[in-house]
N, CA, C and O atoms as a printed pandas DataFrame, in Angstrom:
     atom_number atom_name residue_name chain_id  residue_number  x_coord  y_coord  z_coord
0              1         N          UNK        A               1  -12.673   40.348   16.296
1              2        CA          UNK        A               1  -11.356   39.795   16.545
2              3         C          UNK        A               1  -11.449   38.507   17.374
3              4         O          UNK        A               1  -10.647   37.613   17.104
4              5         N          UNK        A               2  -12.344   38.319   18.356
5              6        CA          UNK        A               2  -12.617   37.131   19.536
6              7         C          UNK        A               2  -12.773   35.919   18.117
7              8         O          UNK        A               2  -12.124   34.890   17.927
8              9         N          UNK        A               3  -13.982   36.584   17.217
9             10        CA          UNK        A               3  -14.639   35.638   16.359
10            11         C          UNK        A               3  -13.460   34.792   15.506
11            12         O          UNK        A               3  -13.474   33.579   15.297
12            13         N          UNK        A               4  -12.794   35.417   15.224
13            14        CA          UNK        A               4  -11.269   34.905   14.251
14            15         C          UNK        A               4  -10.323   34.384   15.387
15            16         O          UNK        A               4   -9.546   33.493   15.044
16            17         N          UNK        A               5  -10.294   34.634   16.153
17            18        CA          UNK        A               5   -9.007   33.861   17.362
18            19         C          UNK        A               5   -9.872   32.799   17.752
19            20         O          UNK        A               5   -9.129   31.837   17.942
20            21         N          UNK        A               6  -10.959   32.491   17.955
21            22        CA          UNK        A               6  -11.977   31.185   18.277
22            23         C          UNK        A               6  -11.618   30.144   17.148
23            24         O          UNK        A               6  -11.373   28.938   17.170
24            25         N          UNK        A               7  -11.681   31.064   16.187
25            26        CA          UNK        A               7  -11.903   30.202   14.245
26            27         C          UNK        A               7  -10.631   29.687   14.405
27            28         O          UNK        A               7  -10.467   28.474   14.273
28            29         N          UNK        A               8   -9.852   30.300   14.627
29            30        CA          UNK        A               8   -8.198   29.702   14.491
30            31         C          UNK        A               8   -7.584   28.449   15.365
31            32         O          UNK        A               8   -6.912   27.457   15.083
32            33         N          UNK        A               9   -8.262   29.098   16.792
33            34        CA          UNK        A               9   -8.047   27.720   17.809
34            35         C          UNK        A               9   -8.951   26.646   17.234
35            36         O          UNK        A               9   -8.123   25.775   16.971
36            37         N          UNK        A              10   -9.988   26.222   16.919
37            38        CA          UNK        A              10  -11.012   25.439   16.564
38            39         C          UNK        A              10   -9.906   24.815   15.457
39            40         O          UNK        A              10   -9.435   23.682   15.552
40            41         N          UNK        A              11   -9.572   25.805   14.353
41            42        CA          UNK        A              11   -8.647   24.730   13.098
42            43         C          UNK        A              11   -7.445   24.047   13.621
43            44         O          UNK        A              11   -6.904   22.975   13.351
44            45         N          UNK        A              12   -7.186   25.045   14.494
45            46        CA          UNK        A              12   -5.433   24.277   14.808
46            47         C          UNK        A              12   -6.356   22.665   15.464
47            48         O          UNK        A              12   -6.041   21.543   15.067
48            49         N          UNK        A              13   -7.257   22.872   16.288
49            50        CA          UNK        A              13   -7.321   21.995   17.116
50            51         C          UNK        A              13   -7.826   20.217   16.346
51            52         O          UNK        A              13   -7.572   19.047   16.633
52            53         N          UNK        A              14   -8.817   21.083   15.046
53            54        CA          UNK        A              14   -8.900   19.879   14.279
54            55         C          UNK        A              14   -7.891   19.316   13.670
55            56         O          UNK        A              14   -7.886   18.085   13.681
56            57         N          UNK        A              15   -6.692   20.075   12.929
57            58        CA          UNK        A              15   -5.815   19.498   12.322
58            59         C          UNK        A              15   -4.666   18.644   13.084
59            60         O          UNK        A              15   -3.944   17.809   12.537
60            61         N          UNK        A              16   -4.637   18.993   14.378
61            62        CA          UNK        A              16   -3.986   18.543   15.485
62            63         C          UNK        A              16   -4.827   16.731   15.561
63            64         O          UNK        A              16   -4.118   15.730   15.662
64            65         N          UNK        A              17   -5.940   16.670   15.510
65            66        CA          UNK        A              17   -6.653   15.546   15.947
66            67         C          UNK        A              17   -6.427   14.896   15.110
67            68         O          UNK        A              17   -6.132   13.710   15.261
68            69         N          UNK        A              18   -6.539   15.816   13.338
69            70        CA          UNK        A              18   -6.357   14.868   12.033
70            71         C          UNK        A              18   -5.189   14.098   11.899
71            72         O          UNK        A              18   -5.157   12.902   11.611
72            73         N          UNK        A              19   -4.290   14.789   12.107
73            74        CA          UNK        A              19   -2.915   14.279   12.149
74            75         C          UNK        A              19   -2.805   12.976   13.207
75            76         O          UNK        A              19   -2.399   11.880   12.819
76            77         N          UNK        A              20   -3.043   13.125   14.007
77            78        CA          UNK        A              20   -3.253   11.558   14.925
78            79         C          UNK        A              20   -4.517   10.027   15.061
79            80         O          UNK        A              20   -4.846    9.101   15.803
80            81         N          UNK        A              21   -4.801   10.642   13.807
81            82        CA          UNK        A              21   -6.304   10.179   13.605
82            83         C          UNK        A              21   -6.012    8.553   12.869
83            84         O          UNK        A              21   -5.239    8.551   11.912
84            85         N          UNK        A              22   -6.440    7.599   13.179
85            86        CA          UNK        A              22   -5.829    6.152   12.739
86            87         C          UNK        A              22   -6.756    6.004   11.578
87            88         O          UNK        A              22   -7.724    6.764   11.529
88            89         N          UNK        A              23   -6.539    4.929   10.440
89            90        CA          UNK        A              23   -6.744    4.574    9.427
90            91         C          UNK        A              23   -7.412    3.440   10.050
91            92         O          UNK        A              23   -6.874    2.796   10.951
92            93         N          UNK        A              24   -8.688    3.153    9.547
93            94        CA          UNK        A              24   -9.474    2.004    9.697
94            95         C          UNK        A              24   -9.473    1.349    8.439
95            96         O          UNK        A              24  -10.001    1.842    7.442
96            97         N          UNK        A              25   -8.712   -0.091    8.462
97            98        CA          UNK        A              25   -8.369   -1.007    7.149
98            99         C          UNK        A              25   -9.782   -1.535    7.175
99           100         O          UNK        A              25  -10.362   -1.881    8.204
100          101         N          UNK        A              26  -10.317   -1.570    5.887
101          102        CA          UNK        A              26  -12.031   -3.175    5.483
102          103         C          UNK        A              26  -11.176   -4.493    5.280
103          104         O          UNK        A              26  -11.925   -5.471    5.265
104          105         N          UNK        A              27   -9.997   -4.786    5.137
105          106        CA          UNK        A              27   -9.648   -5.797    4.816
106          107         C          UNK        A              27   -8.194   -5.565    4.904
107          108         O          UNK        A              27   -7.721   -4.541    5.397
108          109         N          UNK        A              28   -7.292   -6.810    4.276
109          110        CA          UNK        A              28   -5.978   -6.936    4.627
110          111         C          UNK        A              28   -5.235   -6.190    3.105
111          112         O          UNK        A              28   -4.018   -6.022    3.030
112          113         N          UNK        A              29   -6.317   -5.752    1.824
113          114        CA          UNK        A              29   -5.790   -5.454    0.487
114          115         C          UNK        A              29   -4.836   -4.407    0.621
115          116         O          UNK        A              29   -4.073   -4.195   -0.322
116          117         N          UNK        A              30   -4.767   -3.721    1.659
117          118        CA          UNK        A              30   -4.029   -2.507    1.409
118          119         C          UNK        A              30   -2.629   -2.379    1.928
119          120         O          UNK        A              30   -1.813   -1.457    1.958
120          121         N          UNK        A              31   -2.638   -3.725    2.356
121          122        CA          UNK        A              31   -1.251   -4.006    3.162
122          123         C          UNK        A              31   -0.347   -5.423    2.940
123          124         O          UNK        A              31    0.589   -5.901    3.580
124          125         N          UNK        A              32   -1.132   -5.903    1.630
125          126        CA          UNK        A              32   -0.226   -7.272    1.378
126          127         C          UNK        A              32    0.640   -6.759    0.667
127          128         O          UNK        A              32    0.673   -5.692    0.054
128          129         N          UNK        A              33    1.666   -7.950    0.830
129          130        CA          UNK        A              33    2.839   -7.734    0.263
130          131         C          UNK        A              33    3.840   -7.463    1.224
131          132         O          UNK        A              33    3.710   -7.497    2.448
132          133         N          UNK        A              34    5.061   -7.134    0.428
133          134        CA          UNK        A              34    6.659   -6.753    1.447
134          135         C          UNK        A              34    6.640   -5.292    1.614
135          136         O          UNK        A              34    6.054   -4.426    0.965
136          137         N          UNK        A              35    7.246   -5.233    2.410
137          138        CA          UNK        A              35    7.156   -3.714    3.529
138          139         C          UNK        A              35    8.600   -3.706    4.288
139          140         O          UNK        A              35    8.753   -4.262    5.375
140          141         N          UNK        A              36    9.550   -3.077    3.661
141          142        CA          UNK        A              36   10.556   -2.859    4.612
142          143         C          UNK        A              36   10.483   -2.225    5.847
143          144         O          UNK        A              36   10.508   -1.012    5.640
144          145         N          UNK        A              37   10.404   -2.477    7.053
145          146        CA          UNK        A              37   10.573   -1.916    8.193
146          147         C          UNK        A              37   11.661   -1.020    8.574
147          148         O          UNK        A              37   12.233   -1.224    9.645
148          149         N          UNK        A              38   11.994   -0.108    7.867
149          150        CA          UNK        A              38   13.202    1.163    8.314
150          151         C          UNK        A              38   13.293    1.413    9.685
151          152         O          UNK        A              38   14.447    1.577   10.081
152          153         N          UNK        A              39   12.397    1.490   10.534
153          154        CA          UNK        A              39   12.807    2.340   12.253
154          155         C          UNK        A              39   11.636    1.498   12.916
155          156         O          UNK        A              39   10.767    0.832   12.354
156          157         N          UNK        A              40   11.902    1.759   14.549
157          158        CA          UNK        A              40   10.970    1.751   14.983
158          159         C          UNK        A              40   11.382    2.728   16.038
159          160         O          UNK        A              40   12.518    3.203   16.042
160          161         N          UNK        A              41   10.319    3.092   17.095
161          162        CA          UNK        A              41   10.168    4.473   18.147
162          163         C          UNK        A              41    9.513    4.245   18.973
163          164         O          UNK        A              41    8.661    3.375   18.793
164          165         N          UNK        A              42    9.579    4.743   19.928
165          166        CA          UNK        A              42    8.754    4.860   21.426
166          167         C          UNK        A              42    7.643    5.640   20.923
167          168         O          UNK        A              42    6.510    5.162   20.969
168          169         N          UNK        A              43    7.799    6.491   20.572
169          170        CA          UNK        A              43    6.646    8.050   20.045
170          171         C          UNK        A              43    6.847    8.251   18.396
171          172         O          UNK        A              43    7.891    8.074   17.768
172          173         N          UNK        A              44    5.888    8.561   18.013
173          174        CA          UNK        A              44    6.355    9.726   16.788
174          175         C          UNK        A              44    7.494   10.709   16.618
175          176         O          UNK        A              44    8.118   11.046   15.612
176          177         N          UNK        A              45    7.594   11.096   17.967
177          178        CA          UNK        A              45    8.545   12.086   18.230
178          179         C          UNK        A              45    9.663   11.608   18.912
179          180         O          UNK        A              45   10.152   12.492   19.615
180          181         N          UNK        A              46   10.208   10.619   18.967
181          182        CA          UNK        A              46   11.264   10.051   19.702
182          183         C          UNK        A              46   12.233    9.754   18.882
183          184         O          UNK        A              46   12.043   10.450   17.885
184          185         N          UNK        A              47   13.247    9.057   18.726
185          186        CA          UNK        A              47   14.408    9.080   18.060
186          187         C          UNK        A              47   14.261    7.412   17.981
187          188         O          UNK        A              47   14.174    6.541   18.847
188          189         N          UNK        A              48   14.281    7.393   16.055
189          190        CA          UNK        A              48   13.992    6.114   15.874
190          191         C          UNK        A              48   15.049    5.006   15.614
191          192         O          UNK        A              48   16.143    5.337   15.157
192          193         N          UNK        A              49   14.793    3.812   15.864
193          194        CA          UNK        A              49   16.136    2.955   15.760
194          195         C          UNK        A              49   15.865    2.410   14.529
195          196         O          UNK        A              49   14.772    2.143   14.029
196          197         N          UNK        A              50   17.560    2.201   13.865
197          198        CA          UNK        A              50   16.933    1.856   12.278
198          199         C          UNK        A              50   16.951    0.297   12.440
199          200         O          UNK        A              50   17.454   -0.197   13.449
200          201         N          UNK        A              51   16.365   -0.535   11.386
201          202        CA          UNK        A              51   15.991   -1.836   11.367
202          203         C          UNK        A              51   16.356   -2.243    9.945
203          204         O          UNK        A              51   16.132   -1.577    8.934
204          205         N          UNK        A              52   16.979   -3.492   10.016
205          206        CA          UNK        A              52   16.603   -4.247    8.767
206          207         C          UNK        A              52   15.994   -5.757    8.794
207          208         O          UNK        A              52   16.452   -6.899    8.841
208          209         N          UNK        A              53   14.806   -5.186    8.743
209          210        CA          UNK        A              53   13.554   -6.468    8.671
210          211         C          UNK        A              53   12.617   -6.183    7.381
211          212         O          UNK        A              53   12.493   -5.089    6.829
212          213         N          UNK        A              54   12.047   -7.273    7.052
213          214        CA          UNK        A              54   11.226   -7.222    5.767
214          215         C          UNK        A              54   10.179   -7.972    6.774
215          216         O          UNK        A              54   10.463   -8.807    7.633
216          217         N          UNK        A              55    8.385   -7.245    6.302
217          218        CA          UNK        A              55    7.316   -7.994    7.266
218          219         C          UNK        A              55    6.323   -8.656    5.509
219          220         O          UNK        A              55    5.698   -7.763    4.936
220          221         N          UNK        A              56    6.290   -9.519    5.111
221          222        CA          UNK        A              56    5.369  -10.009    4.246
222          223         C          UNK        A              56    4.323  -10.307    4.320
223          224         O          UNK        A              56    4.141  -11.522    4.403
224          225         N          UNK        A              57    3.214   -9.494    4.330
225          226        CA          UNK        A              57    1.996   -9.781    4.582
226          227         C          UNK        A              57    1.175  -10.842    3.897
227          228         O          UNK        A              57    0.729  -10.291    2.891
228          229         N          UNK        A              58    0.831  -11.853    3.930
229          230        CA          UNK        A              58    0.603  -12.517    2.897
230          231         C          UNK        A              58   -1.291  -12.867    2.469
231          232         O          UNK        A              58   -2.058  -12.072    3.012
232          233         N          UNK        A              59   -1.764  -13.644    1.835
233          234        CA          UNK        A              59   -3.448  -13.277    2.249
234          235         C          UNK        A              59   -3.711  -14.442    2.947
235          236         O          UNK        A              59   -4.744  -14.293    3.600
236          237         N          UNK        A              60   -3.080  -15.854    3.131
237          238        CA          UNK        A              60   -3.700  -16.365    4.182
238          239         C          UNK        A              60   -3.332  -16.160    5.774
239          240         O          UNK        A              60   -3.231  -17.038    6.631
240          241         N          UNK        A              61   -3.129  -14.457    5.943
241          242        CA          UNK        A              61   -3.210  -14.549    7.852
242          243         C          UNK        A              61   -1.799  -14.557    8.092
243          244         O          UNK        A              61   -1.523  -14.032    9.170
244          245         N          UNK        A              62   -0.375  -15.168    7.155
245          246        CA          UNK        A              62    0.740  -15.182    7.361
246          247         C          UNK        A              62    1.309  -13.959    7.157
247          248         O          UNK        A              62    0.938  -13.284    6.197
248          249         N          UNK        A              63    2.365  -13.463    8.095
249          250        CA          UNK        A              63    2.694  -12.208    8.466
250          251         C          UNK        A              63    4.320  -13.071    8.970
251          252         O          UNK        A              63    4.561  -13.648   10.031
252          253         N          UNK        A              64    5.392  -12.834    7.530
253          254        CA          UNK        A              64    6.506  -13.292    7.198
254          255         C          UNK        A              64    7.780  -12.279    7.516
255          256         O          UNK        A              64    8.255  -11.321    6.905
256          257         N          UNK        A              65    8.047  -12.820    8.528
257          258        CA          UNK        A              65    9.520  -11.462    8.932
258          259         C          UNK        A              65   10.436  -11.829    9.124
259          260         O          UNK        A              65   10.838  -12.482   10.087
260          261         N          UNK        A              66   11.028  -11.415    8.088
261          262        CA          UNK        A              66   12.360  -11.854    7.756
262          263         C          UNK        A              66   13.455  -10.521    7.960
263          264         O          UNK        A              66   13.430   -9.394    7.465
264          265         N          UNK        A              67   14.556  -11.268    9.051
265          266        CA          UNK        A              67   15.273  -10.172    9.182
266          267         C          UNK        A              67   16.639  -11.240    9.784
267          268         O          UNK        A              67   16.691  -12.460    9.936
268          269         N          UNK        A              68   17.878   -9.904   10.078
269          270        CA          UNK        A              68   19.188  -10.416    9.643
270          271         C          UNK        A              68   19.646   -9.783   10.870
271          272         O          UNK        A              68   19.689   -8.553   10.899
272          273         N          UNK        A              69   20.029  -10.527   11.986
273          274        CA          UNK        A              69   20.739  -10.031   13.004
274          275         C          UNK        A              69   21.865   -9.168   12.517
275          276         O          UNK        A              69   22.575   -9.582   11.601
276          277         N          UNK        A              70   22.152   -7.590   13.258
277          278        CA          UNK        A              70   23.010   -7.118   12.264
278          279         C          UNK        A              70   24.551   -6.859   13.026
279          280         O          UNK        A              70   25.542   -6.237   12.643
280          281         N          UNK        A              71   24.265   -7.641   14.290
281          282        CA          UNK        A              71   25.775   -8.085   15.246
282          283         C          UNK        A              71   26.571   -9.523   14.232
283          284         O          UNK        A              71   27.739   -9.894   14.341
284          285         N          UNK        A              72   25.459  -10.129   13.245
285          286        CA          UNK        A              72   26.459  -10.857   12.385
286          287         C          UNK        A              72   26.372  -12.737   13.215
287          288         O          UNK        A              72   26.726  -13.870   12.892
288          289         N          UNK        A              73   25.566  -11.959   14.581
289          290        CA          UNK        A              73   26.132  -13.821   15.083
290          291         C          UNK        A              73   25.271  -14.826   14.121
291          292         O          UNK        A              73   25.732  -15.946   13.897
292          293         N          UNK        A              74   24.077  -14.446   13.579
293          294        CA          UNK        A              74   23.226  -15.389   12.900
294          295         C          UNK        A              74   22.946  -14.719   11.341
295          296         O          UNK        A              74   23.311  -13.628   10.901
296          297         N          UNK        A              75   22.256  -15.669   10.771
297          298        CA          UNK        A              75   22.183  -15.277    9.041
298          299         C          UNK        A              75   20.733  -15.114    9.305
299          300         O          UNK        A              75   20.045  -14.929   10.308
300          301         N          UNK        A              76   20.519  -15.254    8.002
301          302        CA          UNK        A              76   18.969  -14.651    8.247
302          303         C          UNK        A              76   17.755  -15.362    8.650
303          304         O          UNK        A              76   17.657  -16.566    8.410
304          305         N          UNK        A              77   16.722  -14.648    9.307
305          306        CA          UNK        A              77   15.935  -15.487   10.131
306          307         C          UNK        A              77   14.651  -15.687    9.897
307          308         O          UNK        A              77   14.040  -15.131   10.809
308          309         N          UNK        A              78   13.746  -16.303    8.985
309          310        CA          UNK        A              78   12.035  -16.284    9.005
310          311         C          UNK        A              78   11.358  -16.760    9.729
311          312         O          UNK        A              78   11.388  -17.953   10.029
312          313         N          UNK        A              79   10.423  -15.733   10.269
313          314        CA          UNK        A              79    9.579  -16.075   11.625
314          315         C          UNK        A              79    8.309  -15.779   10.866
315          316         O          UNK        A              79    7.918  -14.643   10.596
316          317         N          UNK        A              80    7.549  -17.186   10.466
317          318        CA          UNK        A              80    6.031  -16.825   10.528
318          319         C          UNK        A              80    5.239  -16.280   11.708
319          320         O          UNK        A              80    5.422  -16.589   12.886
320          321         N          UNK        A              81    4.397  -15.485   11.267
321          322        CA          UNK        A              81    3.419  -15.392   12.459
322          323         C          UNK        A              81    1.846  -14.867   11.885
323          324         O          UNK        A              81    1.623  -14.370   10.781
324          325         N          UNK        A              82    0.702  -15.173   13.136
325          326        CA          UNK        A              82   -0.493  -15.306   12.230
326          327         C          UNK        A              82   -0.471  -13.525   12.221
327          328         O          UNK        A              82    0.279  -12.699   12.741
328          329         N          UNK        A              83   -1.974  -13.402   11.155
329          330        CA          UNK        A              83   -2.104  -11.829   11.632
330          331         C          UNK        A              83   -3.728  -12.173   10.993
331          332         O          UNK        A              83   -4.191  -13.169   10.436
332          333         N          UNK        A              84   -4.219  -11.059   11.309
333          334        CA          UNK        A              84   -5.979  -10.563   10.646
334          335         C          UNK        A              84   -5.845   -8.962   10.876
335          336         O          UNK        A              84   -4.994   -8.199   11.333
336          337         N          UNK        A              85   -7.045   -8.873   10.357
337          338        CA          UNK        A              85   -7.605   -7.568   10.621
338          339         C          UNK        A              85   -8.909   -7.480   10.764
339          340         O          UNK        A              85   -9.667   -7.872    9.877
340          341         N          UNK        A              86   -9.219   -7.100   11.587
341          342        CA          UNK        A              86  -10.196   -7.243   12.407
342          343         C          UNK        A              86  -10.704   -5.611   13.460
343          344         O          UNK        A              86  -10.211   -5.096   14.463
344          345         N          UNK        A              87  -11.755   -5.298   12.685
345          346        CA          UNK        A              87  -12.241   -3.852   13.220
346          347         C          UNK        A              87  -11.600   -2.856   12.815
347          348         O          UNK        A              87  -11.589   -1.752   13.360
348          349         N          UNK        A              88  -10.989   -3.191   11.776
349          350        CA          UNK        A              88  -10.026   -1.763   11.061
350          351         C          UNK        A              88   -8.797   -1.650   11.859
351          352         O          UNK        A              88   -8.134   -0.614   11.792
352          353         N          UNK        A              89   -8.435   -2.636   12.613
353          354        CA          UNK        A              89   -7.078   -2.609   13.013
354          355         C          UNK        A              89   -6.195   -4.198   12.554
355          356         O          UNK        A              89   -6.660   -5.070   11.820
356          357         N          UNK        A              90   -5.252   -4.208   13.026
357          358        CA          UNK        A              90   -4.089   -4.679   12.545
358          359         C          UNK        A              90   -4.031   -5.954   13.869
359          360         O          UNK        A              90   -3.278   -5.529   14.745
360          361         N          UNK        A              91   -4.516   -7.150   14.192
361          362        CA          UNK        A              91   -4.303   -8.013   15.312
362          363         C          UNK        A              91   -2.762   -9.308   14.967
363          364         O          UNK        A              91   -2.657  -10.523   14.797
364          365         N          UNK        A              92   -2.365   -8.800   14.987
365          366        CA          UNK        A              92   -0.850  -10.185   15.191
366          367         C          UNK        A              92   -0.146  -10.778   15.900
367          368         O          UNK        A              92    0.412  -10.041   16.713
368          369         N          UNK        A              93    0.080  -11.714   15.972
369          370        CA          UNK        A              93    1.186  -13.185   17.283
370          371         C          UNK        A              93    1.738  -11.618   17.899
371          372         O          UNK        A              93    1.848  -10.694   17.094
372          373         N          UNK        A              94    2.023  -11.431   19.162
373          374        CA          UNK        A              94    3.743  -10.938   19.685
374          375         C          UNK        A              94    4.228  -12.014   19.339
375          376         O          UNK        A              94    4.716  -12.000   18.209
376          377         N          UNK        A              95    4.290  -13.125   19.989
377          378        CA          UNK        A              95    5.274  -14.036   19.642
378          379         C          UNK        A              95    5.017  -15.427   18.657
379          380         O          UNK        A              95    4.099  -16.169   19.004
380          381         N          UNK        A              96    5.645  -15.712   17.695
381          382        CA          UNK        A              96    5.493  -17.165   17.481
382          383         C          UNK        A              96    5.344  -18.044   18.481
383          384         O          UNK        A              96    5.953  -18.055   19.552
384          385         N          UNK        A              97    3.916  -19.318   17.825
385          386        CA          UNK        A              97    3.801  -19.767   18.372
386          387         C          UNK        A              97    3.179  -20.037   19.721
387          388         O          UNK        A              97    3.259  -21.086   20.360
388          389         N          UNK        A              98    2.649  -19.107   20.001
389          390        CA          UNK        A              98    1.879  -18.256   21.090
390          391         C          UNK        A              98    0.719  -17.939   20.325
391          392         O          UNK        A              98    0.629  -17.801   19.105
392          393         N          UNK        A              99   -0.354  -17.822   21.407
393          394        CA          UNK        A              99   -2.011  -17.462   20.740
394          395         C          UNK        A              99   -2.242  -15.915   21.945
395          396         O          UNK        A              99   -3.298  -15.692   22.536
396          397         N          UNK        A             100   -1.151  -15.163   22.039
397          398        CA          UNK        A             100   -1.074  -13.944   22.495
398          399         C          UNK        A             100   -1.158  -13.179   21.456
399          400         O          UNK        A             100   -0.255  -13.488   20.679
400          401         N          UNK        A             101   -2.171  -11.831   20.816
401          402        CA          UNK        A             101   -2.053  -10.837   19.687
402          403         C          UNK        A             101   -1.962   -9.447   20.586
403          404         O          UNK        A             101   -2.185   -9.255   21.781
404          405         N          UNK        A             102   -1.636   -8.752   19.760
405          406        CA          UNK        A             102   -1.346   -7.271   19.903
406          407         C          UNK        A             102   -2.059   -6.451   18.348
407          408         O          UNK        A             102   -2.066   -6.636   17.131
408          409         N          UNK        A             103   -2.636   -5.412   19.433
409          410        CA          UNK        A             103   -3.156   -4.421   17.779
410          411         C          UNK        A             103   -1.971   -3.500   17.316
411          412         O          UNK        A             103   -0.925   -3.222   17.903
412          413         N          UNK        A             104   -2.277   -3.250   16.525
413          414        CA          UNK        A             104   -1.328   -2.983   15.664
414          415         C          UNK        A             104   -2.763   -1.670   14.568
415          416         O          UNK        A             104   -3.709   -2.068   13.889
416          417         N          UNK        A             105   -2.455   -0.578   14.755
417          418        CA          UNK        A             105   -3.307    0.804   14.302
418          419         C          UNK        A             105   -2.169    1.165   13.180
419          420         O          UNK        A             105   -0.951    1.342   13.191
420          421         N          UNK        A             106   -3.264    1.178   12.162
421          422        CA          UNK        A             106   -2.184    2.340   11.499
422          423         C          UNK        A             106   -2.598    3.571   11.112
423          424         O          UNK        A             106   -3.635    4.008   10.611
424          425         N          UNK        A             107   -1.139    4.224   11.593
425          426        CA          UNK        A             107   -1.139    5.737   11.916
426          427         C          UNK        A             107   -1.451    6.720   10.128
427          428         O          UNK        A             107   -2.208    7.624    9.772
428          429         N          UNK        A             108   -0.581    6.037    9.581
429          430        CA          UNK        A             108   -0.140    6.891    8.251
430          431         C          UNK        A             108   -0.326    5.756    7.285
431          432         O          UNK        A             108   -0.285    4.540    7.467
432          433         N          UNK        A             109   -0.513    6.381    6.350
433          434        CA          UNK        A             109   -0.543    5.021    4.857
434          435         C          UNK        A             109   -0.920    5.906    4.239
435          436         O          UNK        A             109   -2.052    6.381    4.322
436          437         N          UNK        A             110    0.515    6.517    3.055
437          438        CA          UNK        A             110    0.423    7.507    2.072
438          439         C          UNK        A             110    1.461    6.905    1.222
439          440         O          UNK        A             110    2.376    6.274    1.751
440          441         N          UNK        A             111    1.388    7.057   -0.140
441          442        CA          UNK        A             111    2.204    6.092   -1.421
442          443         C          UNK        A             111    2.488    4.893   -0.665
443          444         O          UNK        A             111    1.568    4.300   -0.103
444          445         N          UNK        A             112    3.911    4.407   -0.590
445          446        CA          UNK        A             112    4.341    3.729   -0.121
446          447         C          UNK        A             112    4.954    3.528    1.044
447          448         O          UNK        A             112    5.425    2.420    1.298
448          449         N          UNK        A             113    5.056    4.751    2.078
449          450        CA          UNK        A             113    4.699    4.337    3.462
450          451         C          UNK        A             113    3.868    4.373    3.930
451          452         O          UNK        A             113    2.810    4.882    3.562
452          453         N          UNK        A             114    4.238    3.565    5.367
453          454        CA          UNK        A             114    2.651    3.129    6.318
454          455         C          UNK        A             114    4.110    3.423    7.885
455          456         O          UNK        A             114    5.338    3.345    7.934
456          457         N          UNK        A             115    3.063    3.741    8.823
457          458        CA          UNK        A             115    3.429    3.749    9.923
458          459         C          UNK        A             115    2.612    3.338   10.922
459          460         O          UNK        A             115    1.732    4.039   11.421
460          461         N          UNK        A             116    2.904    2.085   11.268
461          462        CA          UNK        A             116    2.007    1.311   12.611
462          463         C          UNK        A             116    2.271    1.843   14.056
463          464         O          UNK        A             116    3.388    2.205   14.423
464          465         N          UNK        A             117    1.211    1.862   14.813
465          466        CA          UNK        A             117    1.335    2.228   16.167
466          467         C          UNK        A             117    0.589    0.404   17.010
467          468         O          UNK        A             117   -0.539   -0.075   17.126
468          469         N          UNK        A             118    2.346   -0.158   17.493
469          470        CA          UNK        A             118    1.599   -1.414   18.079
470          471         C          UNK        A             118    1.419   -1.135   19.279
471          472         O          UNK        A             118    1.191    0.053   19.505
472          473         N          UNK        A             119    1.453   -2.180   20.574
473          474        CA          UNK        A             119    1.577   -1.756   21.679
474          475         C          UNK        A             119    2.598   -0.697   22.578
475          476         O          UNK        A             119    2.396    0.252   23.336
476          477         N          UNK        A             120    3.619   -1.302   22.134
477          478        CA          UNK        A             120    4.774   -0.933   22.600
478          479         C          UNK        A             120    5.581    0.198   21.894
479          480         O          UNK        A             120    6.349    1.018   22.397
480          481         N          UNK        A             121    5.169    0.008   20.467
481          482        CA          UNK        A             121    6.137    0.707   19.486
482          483         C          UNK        A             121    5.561    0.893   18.380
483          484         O          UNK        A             121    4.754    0.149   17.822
484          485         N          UNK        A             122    6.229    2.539   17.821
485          486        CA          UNK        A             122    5.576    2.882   16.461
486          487         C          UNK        A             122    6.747    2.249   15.378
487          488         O          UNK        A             122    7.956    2.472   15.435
488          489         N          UNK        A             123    5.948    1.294   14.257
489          490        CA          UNK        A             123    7.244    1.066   13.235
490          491         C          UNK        A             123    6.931    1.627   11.936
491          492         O          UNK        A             123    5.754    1.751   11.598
492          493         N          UNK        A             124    7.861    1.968   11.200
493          494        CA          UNK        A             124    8.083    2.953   10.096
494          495         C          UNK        A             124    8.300    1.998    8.622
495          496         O          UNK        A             124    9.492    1.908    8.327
496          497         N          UNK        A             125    7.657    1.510    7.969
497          498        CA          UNK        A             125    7.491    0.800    6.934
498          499         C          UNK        A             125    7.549    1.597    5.432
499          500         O          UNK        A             125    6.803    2.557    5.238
500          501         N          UNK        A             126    8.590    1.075    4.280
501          502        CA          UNK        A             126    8.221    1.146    2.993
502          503         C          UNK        A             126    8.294   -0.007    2.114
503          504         O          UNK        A             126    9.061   -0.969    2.149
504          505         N          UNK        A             127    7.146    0.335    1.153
505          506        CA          UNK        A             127    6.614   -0.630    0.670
506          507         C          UNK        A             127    7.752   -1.142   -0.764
507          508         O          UNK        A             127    8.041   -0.375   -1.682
508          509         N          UNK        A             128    8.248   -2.572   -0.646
509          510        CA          UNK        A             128    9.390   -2.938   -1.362
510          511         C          UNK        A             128    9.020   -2.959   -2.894
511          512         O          UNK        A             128    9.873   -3.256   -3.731
């Protein structure tokens, strides 16, 4: 009985790790293109705010986000910014115009969602 309650903690404990376990990208192929940004979150488990932004990954390094203030004061807005990938993670501007990056891990990438874990915030992406 010890032998099977050991076996059981041991699985929970791997599938627990699997589930948080990041995706190491070889290159940028698996992520070009448009990606609606639906939410973003403090946690996985936090209560996500919805978004309407589009992020365009493009292959020279341009990382195109286009989004629509949704208080209405402005129309819509494209903000280039650089990006790579680099070590199986995700490196991009925080800000335009700035030579400040942030990693950017991704958590999930199954059909057509992906879920990034950046510094600050997890964002919830489907692929347009």
């Amino acid at each position: 009985m010890k032998t099977i309650t050991t076996f059981l903690s041991l699985c929970a404990a791997l599938v627990a790790f699997s589930a948080n376990a990041e995706i190491k990208l070889e290159d940028n192929s698996k992520i070009l293109g448009k990606w609606q940004v639906t939410a973003e979150a403090a946690a996985l488990d936090k209560e996500k705010k919805a978004l309407n932004v589009t992020w365009d990954f493009q292959k020279d390094g341009t990382l195109m986000t286009i989004g629509e203030d949704v208080g209405g004061r402005t129309k819509q807005m494209d903000i280039p910014i650089k990006y790579s990938v680099v070590d199986g993670v995700i490196k991009k501007q925080s800000a335009p115009g700035r030579e400040k990056y942030e990693d950017c891990r991704v958590v999930e990438l199954s059909g057509k969602d992906m879920i990034l874990k950046c510094k600050y915030l997890y964002f919830f992406l489907t692929r347009k």
